[in-house]
C-alpha positions as CSV (number, residue, x, y, z in Angstrom):
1,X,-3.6,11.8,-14.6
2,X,-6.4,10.4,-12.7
3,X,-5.1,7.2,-12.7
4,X,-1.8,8.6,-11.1
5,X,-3.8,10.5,-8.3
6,X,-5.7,7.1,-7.8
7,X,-2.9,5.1,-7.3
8,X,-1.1,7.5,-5.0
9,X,-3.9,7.2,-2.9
10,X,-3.9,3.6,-2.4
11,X,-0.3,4.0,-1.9
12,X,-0.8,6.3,0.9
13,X,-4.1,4.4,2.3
14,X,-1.7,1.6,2.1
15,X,1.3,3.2,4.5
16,X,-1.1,4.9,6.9
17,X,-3.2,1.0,7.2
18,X,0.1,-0.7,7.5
19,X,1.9,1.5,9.8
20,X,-1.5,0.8,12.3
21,X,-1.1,-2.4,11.8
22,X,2.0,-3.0,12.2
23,X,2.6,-0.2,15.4
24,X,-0.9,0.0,17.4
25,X,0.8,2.0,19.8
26,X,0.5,4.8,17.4
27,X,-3.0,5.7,18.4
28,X,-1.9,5.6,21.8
29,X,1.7,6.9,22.6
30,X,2.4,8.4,18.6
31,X,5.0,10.6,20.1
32,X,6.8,7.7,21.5
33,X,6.9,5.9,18.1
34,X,8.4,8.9,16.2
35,X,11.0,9.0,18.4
36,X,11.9,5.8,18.6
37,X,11.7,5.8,14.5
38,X,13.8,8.8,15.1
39,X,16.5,7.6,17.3
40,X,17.1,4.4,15.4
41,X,16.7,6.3,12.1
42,X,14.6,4.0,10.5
43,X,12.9,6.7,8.0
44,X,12.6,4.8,4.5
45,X,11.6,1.3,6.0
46,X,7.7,2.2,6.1
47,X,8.0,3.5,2.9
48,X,10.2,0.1,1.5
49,X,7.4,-2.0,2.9
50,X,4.4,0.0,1.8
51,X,6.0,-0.2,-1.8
52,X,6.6,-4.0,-1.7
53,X,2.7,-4.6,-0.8
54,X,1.7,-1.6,-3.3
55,X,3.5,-4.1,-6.0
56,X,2.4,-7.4,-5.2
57,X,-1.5,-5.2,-4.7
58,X,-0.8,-3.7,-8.4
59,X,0.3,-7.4,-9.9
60,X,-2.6,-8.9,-7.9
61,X,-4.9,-6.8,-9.7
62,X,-3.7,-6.6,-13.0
63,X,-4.0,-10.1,-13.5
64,X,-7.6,-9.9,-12.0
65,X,-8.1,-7.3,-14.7
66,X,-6.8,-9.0,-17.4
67,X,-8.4,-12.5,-16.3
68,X,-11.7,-10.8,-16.4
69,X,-11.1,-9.0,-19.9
70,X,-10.6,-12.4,-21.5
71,X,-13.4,-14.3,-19.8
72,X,-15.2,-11.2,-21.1
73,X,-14.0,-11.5,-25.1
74,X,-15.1,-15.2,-24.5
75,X,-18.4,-14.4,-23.5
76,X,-18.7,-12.2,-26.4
77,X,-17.3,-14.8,-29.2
């Protein structure tokens, strides 16, 4: 369970980061973004990209891990 909860939070860390960086003029004029997400109807597309960088993130790491669990058994042999 706690590794759900942990990876729904770098999920949404990742859609809040990405929509910054992608839009900056969300910190200034955020009511003006939503409404031209609104008007074109663009609702799932942050959530598409978000998901494409979670995956390549999650393969990114779980290589990582597993790299680092074999150096590990070598160490220990």
């Amino acid at each position: 369970m706690q590794r759900v909860i942990r990876e729904v939070a770098i999920y949404a860390i990742l859609l809040v980061a990405l929509a910054f960086f992608m839009h900056p003029d969300l910190l200034s004029q955020p009511s003006e973004r939503f409404s031209i997400l609104q008007n074109r109807g663009n609702y799932i597309h942050p959530f598409l990209y978000t998901f494409i960088v979670f995956i390549i993130l999650f393969i990114i790491r779980f290589f990582v891990k597993k790299t680092l669990k074999l150096f590990r058994n070598i160490r220990k042999s």
